[in-house]
Structure formats: C-alpha cells, structure tokens
C-alpha positions as CSV (number, residue, x, y, z in Angstrom):
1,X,0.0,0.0,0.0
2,X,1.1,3.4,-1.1
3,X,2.7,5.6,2.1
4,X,2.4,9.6,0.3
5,X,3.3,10.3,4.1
6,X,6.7,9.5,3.3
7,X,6.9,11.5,-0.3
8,X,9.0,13.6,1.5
9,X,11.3,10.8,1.9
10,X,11.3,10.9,-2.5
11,X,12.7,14.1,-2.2
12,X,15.8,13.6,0.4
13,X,16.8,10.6,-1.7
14,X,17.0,12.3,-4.6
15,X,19.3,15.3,-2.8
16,X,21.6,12.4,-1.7
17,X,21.6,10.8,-5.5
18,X,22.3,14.1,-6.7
19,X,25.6,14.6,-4.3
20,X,26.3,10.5,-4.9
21,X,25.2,9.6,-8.2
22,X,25.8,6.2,-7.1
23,X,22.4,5.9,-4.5
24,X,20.1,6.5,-7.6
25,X,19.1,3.4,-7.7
26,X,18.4,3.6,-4.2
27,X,16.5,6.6,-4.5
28,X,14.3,4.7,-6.8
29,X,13.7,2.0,-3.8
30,X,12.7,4.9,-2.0
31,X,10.1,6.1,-4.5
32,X,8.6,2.5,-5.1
33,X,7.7,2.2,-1.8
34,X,6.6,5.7,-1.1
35,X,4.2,5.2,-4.0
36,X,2.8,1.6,-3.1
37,X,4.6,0.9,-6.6
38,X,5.9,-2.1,-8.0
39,X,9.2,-0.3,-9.0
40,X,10.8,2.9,-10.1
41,X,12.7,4.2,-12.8
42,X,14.1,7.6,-13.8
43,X,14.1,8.5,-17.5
44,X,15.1,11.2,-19.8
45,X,13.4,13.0,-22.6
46,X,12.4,10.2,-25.3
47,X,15.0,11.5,-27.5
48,X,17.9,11.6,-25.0
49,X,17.4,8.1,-23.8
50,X,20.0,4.9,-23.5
51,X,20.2,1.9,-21.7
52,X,21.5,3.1,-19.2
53,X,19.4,4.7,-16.4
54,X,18.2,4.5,-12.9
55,X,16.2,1.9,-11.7
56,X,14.9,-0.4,-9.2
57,X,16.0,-3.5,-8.1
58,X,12.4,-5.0,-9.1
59,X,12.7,-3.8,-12.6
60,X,15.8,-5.1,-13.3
61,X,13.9,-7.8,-16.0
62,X,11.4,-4.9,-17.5
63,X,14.5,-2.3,-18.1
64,X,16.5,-4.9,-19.9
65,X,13.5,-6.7,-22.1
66,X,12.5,-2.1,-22.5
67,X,15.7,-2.1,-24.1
68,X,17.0,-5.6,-25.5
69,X,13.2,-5.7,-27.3
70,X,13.4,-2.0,-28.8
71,X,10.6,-0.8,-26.7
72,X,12.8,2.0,-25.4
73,X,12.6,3.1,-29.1
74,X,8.7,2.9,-29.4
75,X,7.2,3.7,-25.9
76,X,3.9,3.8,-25.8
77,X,3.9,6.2,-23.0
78,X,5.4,8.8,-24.4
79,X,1.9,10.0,-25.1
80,X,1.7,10.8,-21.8
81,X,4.1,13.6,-22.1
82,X,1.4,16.7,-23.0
83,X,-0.2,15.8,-19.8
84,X,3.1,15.1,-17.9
85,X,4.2,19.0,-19.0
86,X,1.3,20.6,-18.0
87,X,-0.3,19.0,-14.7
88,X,3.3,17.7,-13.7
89,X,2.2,13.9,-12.9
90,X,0.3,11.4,-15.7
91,X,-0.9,7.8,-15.8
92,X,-2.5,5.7,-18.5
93,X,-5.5,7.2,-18.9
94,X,-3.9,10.6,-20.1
95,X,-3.5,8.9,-23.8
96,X,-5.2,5.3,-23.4
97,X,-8.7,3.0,-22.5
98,X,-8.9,0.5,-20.6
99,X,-10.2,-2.0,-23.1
100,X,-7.1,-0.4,-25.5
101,X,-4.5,-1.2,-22.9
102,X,-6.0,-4.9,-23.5
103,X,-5.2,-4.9,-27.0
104,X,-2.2,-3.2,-27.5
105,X,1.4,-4.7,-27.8
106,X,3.2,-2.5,-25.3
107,X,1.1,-3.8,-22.7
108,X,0.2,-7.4,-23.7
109,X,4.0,-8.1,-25.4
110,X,6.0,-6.3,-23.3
111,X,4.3,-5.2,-19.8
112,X,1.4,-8.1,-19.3
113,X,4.5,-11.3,-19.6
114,X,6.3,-9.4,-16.3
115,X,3.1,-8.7,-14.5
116,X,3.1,-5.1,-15.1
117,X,0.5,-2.8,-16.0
118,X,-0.4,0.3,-14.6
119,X,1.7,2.9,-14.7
120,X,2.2,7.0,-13.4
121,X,4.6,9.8,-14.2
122,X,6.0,12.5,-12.2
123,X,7.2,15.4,-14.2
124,X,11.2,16.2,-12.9
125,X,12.9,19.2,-14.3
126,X,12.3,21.0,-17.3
127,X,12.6,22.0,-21.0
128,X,15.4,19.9,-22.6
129,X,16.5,18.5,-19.2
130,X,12.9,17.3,-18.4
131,X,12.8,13.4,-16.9
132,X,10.1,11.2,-15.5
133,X,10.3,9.5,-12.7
134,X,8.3,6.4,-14.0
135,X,6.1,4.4,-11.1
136,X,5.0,1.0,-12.4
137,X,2.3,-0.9,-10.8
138,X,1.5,-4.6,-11.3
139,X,-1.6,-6.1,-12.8
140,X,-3.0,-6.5,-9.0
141,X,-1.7,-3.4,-7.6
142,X,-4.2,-1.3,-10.0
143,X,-4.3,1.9,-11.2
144,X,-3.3,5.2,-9.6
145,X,-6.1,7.4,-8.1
146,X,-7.3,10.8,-8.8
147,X,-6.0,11.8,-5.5
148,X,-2.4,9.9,-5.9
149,X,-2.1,11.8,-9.2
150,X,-2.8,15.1,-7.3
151,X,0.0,14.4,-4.8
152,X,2.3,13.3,-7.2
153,X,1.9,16.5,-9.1
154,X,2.8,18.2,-5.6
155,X,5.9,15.9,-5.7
156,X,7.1,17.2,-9.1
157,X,7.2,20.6,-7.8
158,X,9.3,19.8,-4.5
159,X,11.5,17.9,-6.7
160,X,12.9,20.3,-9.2
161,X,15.3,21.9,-6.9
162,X,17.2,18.3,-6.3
163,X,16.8,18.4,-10.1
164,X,18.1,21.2,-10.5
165,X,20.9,20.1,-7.9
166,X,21.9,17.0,-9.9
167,X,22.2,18.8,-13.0
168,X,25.1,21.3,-11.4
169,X,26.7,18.1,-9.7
170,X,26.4,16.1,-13.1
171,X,28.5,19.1,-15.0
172,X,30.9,20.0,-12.7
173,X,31.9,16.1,-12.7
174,X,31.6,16.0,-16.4
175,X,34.1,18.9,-16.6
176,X,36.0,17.8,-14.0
177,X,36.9,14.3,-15.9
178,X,37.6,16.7,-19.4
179,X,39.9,18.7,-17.4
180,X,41.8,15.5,-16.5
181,X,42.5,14.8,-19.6
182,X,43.9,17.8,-20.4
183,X,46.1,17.9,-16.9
184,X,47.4,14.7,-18.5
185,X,48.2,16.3,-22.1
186,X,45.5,14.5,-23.7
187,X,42.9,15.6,-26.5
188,X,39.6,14.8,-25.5
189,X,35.6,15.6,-26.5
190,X,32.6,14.9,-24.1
191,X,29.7,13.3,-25.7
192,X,26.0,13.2,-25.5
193,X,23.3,10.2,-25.8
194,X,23.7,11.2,-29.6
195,X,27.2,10.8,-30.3
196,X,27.7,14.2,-31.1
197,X,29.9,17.0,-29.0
198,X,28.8,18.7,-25.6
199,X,32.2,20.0,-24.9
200,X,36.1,20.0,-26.4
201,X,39.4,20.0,-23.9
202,X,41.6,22.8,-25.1
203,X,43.9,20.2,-26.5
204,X,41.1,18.9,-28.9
205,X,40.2,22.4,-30.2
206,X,44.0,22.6,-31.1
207,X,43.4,19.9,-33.9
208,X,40.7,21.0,-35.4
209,X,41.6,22.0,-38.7
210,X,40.4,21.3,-42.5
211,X,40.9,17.8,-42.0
212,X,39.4,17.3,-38.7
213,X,36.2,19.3,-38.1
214,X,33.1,19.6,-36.1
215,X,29.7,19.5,-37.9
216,X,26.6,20.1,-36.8
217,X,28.2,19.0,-33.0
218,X,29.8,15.9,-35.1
219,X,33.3,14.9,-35.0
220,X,34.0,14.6,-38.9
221,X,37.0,13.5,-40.4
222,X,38.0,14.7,-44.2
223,X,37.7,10.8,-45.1
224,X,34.0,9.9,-44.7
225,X,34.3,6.5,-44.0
226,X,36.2,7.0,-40.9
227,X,33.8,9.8,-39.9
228,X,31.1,6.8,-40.4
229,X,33.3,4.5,-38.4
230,X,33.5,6.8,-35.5
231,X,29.5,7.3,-35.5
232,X,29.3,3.1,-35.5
233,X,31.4,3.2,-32.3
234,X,30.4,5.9,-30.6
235,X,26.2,4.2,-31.1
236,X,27.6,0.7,-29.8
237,X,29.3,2.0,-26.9
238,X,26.3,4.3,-26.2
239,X,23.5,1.5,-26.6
240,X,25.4,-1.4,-25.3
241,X,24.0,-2.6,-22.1
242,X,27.4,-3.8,-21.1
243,X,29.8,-2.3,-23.2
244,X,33.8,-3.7,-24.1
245,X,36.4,-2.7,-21.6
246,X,38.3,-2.1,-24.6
247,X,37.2,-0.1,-27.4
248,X,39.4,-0.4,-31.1
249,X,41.2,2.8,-31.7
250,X,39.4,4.7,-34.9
251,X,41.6,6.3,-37.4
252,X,40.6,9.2,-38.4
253,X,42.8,10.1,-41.6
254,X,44.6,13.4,-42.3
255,X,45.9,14.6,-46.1
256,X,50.1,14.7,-45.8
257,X,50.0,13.1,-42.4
258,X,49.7,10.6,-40.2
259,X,46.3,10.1,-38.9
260,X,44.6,11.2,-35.3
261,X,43.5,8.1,-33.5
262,X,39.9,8.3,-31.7
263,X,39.2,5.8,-29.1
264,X,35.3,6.1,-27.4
265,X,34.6,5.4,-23.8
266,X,31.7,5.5,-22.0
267,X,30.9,8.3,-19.5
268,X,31.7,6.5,-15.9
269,X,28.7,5.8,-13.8
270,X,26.5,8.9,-12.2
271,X,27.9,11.4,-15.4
272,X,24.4,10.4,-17.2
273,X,21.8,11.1,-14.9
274,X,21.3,15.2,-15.5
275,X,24.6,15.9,-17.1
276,X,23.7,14.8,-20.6
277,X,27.2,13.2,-20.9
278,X,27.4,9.5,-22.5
279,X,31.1,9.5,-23.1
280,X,34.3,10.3,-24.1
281,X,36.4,10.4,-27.4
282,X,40.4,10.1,-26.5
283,X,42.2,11.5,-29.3
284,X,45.8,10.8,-30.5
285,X,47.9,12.7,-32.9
286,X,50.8,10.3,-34.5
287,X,52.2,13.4,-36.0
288,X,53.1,14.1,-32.1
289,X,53.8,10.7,-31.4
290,X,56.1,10.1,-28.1
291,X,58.2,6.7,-27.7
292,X,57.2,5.2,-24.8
293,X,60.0,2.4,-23.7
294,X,58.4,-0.9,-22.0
295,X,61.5,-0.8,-19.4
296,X,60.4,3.1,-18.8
297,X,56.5,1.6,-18.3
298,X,57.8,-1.0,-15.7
299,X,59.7,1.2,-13.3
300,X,56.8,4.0,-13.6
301,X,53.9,1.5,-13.0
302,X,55.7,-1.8,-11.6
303,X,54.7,-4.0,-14.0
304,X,56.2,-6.9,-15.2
305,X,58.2,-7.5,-17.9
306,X,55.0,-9.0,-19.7
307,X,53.1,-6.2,-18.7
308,X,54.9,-4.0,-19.8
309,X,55.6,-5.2,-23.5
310,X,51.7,-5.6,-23.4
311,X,51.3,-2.3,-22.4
312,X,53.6,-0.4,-24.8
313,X,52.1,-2.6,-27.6
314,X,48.5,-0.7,-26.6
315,X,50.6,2.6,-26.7
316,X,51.6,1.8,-30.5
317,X,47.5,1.6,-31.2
318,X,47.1,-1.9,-31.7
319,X,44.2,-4.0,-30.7
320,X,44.3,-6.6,-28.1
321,X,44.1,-9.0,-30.9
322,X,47.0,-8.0,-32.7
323,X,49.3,-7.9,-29.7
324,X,48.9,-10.8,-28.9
325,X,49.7,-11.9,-32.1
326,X,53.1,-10.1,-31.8
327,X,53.8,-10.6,-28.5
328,X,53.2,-14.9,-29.5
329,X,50.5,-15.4,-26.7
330,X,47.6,-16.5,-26.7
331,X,44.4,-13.7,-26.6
332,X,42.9,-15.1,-23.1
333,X,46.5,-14.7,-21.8
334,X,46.7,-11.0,-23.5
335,X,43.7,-10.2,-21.5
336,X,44.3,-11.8,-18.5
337,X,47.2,-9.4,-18.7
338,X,46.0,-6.2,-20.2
339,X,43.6,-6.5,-17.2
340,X,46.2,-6.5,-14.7
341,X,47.7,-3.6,-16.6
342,X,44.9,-1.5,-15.3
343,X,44.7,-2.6,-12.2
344,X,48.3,-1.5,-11.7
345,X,47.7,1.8,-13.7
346,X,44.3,2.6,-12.2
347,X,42.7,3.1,-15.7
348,X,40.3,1.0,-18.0
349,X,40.3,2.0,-21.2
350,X,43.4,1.7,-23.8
351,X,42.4,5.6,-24.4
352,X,42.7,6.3,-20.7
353,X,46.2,3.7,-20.7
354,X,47.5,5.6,-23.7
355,X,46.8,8.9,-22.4
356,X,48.4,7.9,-19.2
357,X,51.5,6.4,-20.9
358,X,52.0,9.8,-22.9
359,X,52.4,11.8,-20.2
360,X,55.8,9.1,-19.2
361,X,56.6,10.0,-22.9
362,X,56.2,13.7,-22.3
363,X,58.8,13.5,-18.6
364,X,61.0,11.4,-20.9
365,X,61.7,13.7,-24.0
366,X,62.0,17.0,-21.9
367,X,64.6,14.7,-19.5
C-alpha cells in the first residue's frame, strides 16, 4: 500500500543521488515504496534516452527486455508527455482505455509477460532536461487514483530543486573528468546520448583544422568512411547494455600526415543522470607521437616485464588481438594481462592507458 506520508522521503533521496550519483538506484527503492509501486525508474526525454538509467531493483527484468526488445525506441507512453508538461504527474489514462491497454502490444508483449500494468509519471525538471520519474504498478496493484495523481503532481514541484541540484553536480563532474585529460596532455571531446559533442578540452580544439572538423556538433574527419566508423562506435558503446572494456582505436585520416586516432569510452557511472554526458572520445595525434620504452613503463607503474611489453604494444595503437599476435600469446593470456595492466595503472580504457603512458613520454623527451 502506497505511504504519500513519506513522499518527503522521495525528495531527500533524490538530494543524496544528486551529491552520490551512485544511491540513484536507491532513491528509486525509495520512490517504489513511497508510492505503493511495484518499481521505479528515472528517464530522460524520449529522444535523449540509452540503456543506461536509474532503476529499481524490481525492474531489473522490464528495463532490460525495455531495451534488448526496442521498446525503449517505441514507448507507448510517451503519449503521456502533453499531460506530464502541464499538470506535472500522468498515468495511463492521459492517452489510453482500458479495453485499449488490452489490446495493445506495449502492454500485452512487453508489460502483461512481467506482470506489469499500470503505470504513473511525475514530471522532474524541465525543457530539454525534463525526466520522469516512471512508477509501475503490477496487474494487482491497480491503477493510480485521482488523488495519488494530485499528490504526485505536488511531488514534481518539491523535486525540481534536487533536479536542478543534480544537474550542477552532473556538470561539474563531467568537466571535472575533461579537465583530466587535459592535466594529462590529452585531447579529449565529451559526448552526449547522440554521439555528437557537448564539450572539447583545449587540447582537442588545437586539432581542429580542414581535415578534422566539427559539424553540426559531429566529430567529422576529411575521409567519410572514418567519420562513419567513429558514429558506429560511438552508437555501440552508447547502446550497449554492457559495453567492451576495450574499445578499437578509430583512425581518423589526415591529407600529408599521419592520422589522429579516436578511441570512445563511455561516460563512468553517475555522469548520465542530469549531465547529458554519455562518453568520451580520447584523441591521439601520430604526427606528435612520443616513444614510450616498456622498461620506462615498468619502473613507472611496476609491472612486469610481460606487462609492460603488453602495455607499450596498446601505446603503438594496436588491438588486443593483434598484440597478442606479436607478442606470441595467446588472446585469453593477452587479456588476462591487459587486465592486470589497469589494475596497476588505475585506468580501464586503452584511451585512458595511452593517455596515461604519454604523459611518461612527455617526462622522458624533456629529460
């Protein structure tokens, strides 16, 4: 049964996700059982969303079939959006019949299999930043009232300042983790759910030129097929539910030089709840390329001489695949080792390992 006595309790957890993105899950415990709801998820604008968001515990199965089944890409619900905007809270019944809701796919495919049906929105944030914090009630539970949806609606408005709160958090850690790679010499662009550009480093603006451009907030290369390549990776590593540690450099080809490498990572956990950010391109320009020596790698990071050669093999852009090849072991070994690699260098990306290993490049040429 629903406990709007402790709504309050809705808007305190979502204060303490907003200052450790890591409890929003938690706060979606909190809102589940505030609401006398099945389970809880937070969601983005239809357009910004990924597979990635907060949920409940107890929709673990219906956020993974939402996304593994395309429903994330043709919500029914989304109709409730008009309603959502004005009143700040929606259900069901904003867009659909009851005798619909018994025909229709999204709730007989997709909802009715997991014992879902009933659902309500709360309306958090606004404009371009508007999300939902999405209550779902099974087939039992029933609907939401009149007078739930009233005090839901009074919810929304106590919770756009922790809104509001997350978003400032959510940038200032997005910048923080661009500034990083700058302090470490390293080009770098933040990305949105879209693949295209919310920020550049001051070391990425620096190789922007006729070859290397951005378009319409896309990262485009002179040679379209590698501008095509980097929108392939960059949509992967977005939509994955459980994306590569390791992420094939992509070269992005320059006329009368050697070629920028671009390696995607995905934004670390709590940058995608308010901030926008999805990820992170790493870039590397072999025109400036530094020798990085595996003894200099071993003493810096104490790694072992396997390590190491692993490790500077990464540094010379090749994939896990092809240094193992070189190295003469076999690929389980390369990983095994590679993983131990950043353990010892606290990274866990090759763009993050590369980027680290220039800077021992950068002490080494001015010694």
């Amino acid at each position: 049964m629903p406990d709007f006595a402790q709504l309050a309790g809705i808007g305190e957890a979502f204060v303490a996700a907003a200052i450790d993105p890591l409890r929003w899950n938690a706060a979606m415990e909190v809102a589940a059982r505030a609401t006398g709801s099945f389970g809880a998820a937070l969601l983005p604008r239809p357009e910004l969303r990924t597979p990635v968001f907060p949920h409940s515990e107890t929709l673990e199965r219906a956020s993974q079939a939402y996304v593994k089944d395309g429903w994330i890409k043709r919500d029914l619900r989304n109709n409730a959006l008009p309603a959502l905007i004005r009143v700040g809270a929606a259900s069901d019944f904003d867009f659909i019949s009851p005798d619909e809701m018994l025909r229709h796919p999204f709730y007989q495919e997709f909802l009715a299999p997991l014992g879902l049906r009933w659902f309500a929105s709360v309306k958090v944030g606004d404009g371009a930043d508007l999300w939902c914090l999405s209550l779902q009630r099974s087939i039992a539970e029933g609907p939401f009232s009149p007078n739930e949806l009233r005090r839901l609606a009074d919810l929304s408005r106590r919770l756009s300042s922790a809104a509001e709160l997350a978003r400032a958090f959510g940038f200032a850690r997005a910048e923080a983790a661009l500034q990083a790679f700058e302090t470490s010499g390293s080009a770098a662009a933040m990305m949105d759910s879209n693949g295209e550009v919310l920020r550049l480093n001051g070391s990425a603006e620096r190789l922007l030129d006729a070859d290397l451009k951005i378009v319409g907030r896309r990262i485009v290369s002179f040679d379209p097929d590698a501008t095509a390549a980097l929108d392939r990776a960059l949509h992967r590593l977005i939509w994955a539910l459980e994306p590569e540690a390791l992420s094939p450099p992509i070269p992005l080809r320059r006329r009368g030089r050697r070629p920028i490498l671009a390696y995607p990572s995905r934004a670390p956990s709590g940058l995608e709840t308010f901030a926008q950010c999805r990820g992170f391109v790493a870039f590397v320009d072999l025109e400036a390329r530094l020798v990085v020596e595996a003894a200099d790698l071993a003493r810096a990071f104490a790694l072992t001489p396997a390590e190491a050669r692993l490790a500077s093999r990464m540094f010379e852009d090749d994939s896990i695949e092809t240094a193992a090849d070189k190295l003469g072991v076999a690929y389980e070994t390369a990983r095994k080792i590679l993983k131990n690699v950043f353990a010892k260098t606290d990274t866990h990306r090759q763009g993050q390992l590369v980027a680290l290993m220039a800077r021992i490049g950068q002490r080494n040429q001015k010694g």
